[in-house]
C-alpha positions in Angstrom: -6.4 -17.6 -12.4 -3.3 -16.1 -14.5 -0.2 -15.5 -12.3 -0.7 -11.3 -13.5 -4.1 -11.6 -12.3 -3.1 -13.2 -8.9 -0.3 -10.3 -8.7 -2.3 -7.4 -9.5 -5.3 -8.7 -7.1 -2.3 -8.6 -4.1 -0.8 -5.5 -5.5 -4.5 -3.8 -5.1 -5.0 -5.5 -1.8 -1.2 -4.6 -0.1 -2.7 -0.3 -1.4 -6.2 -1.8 0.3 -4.0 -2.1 3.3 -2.3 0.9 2.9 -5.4 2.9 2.7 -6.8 1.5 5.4 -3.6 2.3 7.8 -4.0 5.9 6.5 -7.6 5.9 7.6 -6.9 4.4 11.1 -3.4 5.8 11.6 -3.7 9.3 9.2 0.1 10.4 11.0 1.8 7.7 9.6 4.2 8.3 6.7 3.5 5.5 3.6 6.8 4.5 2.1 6.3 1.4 -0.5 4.6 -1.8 -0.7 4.9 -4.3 -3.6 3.2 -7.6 -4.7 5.4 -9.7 -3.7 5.6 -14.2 -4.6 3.5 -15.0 -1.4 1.4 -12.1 -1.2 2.6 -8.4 -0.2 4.0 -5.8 2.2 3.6 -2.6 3.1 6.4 -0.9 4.6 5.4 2.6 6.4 7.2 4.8 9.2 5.4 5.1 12.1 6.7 8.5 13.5 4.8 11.9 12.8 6.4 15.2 12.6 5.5 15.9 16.3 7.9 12.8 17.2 5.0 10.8 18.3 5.5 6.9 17.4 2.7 4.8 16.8 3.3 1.4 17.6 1.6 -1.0 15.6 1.6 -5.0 16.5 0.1 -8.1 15.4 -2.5 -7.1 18.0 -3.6 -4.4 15.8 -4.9 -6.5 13.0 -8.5 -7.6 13.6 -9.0 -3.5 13.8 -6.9 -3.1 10.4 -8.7 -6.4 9.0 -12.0 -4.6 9.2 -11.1 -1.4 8.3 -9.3 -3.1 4.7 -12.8 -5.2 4.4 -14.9 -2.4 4.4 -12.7 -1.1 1.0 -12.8 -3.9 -0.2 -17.0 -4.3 0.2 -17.4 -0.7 -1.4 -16.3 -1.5 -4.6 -14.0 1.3 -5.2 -12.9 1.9 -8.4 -9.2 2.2 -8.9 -7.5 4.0 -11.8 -3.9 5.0 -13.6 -3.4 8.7 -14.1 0.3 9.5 -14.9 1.2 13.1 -13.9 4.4 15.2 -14.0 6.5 15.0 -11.5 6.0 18.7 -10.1 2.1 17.9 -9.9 3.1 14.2 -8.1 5.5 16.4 -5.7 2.4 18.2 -4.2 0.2 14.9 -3.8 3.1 14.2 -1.1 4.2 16.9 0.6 6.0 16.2 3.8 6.8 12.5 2.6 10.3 12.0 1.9 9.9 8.5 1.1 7.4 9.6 -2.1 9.6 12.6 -2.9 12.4 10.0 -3.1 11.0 8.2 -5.7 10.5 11.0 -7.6 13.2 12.9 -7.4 14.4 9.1 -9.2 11.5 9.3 -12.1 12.5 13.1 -12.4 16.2 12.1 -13.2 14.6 9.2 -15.9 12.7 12.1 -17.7 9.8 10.2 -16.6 6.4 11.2 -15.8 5.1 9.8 -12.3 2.3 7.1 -12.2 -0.4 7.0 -9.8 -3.1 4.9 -9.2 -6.0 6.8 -7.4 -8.8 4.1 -5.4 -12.3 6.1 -4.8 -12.4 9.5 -5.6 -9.5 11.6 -7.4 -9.7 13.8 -4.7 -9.0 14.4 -1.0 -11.1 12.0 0.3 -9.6 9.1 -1.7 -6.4 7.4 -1.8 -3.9 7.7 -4.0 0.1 6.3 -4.4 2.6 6.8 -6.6 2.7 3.5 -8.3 3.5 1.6 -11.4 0.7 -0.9 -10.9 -0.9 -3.0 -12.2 -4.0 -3.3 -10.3 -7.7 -4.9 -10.6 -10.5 -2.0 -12.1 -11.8 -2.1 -8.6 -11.3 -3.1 -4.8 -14.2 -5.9 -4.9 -12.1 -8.0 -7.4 -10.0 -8.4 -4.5 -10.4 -12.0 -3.0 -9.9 -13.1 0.4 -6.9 -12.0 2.4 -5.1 -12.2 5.5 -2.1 -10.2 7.5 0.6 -12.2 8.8 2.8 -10.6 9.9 4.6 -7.5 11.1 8.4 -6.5 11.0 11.5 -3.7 10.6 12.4 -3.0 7.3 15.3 -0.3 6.5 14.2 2.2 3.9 15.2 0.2 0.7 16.9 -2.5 2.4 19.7 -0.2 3.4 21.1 -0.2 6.9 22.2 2.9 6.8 18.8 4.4 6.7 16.0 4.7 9.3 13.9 1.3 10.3 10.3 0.9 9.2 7.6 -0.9 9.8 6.6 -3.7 7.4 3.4 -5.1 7.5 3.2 -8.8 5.8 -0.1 -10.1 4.3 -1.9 -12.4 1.5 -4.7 -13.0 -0.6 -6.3 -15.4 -2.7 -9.1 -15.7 -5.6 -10.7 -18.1 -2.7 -11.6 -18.2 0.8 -10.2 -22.5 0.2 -7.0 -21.4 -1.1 -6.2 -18.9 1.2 -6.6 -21.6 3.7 -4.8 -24.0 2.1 -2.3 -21.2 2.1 -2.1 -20.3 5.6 -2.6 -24.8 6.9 
């Protein structure tokens, strides 16, 4: 498998996670996740409007596991759309974290890219994104989350804490085992 290949297969599976943190947690506020040399991460803030918190731990990732492998087994197709920034504004309203980013690609005279898995609609997931990604969430291949962490909002200590969730994934179940022995 091509090193692009391997990324965009862990670049689909860190937005895998992300959906499926948004299914199980819908509160929580998505901030960014890349593909990163090892795998990927998903950094997210855990505290809703209300000033609830939820607290998420390594003993929350059997539940997320599933939840990310039941994606994964649908087959969801996942697909670029680039929209205008005002249109991209509405998609995440009440995220400052989004809105950030695109108040950047607004300043570029750029339009916003998204990548939409399921449905272009309410009951899929999308994320401002400049990919790239596999054609669907069954070209994913085996996976695992590691770990979890704080992250300050783009590595600045000046700005709040989030939570980063660490994880990987492999063409094969063998060389994600290697991986992780």
């Amino acid at each position: 498998m091509k090193k692009t290949d391997l990324e965009k297969m862990r670049h689909s599976c860190e937005h895998v996670l992300t959906q499926a943190m948004l299914r199980l947690y819908p509160k929580i506020k998505m901030a960014m996740g890349p593909a990163t040399e090892e795998g990927f991460y998903f950094d997210f803030d855990p505290s809703t409007s209300s000033g609830q918190v939820h607290k998420i731990s390594e003993t929350d990732f059997p539940k997320i596991e599933k939840e990310m492998a039941k994606i994964i087994k649908a087959d969801l197709p996942i697909r670029r759309e680039e929209l205008s920034v005002k249109e991209a504004r509405k998609l995440f309203v009440g995220n400052e974290y989004k809105q950030e980013w695109l108040d950047e690609i607004e300043q570029r005279g750029e339009k916003a890219t998204m990548y939409w898995t399921g449905p272009s609609t309410s009951s899929g997931f999308v994320d401002l994104c400049a990919g790239p990604h596999t054609f669907s969430t069954g070209e994913i291949g085996p996976f695992k989350l590691l770990s979890i962490a704080g992250a300050y909002w783009r590595g600045d200590e000046k700005n709040k804490m989030l939570t980063r969730i660490y994880g990987t994934c492999f063409p094969t179940k063998k060389e994600l085992d290697h991986y992780l022995w």
